[in-house]
C-alpha positions in Angstrom: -15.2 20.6 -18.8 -13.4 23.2 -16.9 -10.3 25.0 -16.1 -8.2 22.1 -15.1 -9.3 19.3 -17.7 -8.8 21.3 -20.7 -5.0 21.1 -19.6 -5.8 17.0 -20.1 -6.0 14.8 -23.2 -7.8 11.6 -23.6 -8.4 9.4 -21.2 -6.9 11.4 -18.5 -9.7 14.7 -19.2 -12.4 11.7 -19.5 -11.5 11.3 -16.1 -10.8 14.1 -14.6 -14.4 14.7 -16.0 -16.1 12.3 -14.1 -14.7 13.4 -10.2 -16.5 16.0 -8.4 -15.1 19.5 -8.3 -14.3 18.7 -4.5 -12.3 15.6 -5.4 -10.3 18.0 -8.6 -9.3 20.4 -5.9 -7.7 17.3 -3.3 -5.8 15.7 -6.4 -4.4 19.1 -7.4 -3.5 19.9 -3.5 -2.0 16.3 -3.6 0.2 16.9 -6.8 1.5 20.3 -5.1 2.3 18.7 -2.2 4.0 16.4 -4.7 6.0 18.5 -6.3 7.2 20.4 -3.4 8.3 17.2 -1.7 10.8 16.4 -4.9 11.8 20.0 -4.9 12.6 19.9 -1.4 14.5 16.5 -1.8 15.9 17.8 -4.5 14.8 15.8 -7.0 12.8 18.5 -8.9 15.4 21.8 -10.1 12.6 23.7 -11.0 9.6 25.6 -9.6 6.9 23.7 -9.0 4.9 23.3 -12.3 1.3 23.7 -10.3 2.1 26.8 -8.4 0.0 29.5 -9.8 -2.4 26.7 -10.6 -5.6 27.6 -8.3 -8.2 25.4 -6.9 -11.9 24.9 -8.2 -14.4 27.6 -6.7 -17.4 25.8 -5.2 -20.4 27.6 -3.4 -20.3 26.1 0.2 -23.5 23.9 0.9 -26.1 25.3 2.9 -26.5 23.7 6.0 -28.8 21.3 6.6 -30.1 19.1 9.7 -32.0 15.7 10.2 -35.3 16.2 10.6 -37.2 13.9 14.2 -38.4 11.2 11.5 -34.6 10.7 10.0 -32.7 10.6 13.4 -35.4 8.1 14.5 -35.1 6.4 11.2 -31.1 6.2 11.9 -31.5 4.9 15.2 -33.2 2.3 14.7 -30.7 1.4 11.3 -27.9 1.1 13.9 -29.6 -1.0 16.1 -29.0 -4.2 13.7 -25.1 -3.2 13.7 -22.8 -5.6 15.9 -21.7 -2.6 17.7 -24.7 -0.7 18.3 -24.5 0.4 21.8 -20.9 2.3 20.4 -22.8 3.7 17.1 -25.8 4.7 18.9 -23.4 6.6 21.7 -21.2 8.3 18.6 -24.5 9.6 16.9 -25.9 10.9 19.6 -23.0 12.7 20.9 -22.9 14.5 17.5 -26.6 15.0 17.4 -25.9 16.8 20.5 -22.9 18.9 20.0 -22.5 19.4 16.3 -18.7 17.3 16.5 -18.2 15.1 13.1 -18.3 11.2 13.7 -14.1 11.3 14.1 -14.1 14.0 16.9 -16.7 12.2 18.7 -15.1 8.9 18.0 -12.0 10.6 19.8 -13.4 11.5 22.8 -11.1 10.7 25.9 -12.9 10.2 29.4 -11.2 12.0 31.5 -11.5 11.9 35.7 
């Protein structure tokens, strides 16, 4: 258990148990943004209960990179997808330039 669950009973610290730190920290963000949104509605006459509550410290993952074998081996996944010719564009654009699958996904053409 940590920080956060051991404000929980029951079932709800069982939960709270079981999601990653990284998913903790997005509910709590969630129920601040909560709370401000009924203070600012002014539905909520107090100060928002989670203020001074702080998120979950993780250490940030190493990088790490597909090795020749595993970009091959993805390639050739795709190929049996309905829209391969679109996948195999979007990986390869990230391969190239580092851009997450929604940034390359995003990509205008412009003239």
């Amino acid at each position: 258990m940590n920080e956060q669950t051991d404000l929980l009973s029951g079932e709800d610290a069982a939960m709270a148990s079981e999601l990653s730190i990284s998913s903790q920290n997005h509910v709590l963000l969630w129920m601040k943004v909560l709370f401000n949104q009924l203070r600012r509605l002014k539905e909520l006459n107090q100060p928002n209960p989670l203020e001074d509550v702080k998120t979950i410290k993780t250490a940030e993952r190493e990088l790490s990179y597909l090795s020749h074998d595993q970009i091959a081996e993805l390639l050739t996944f795709v190929q049996s997808s309905p829209i391969s010719a679109q996948m195999t564009q979007i990986i390869k654009i990230c391969l190239a330039t580092g851009a997450r699958i929604i940034e390359a996904i995003d990509i205008k053409v412009c003239k």
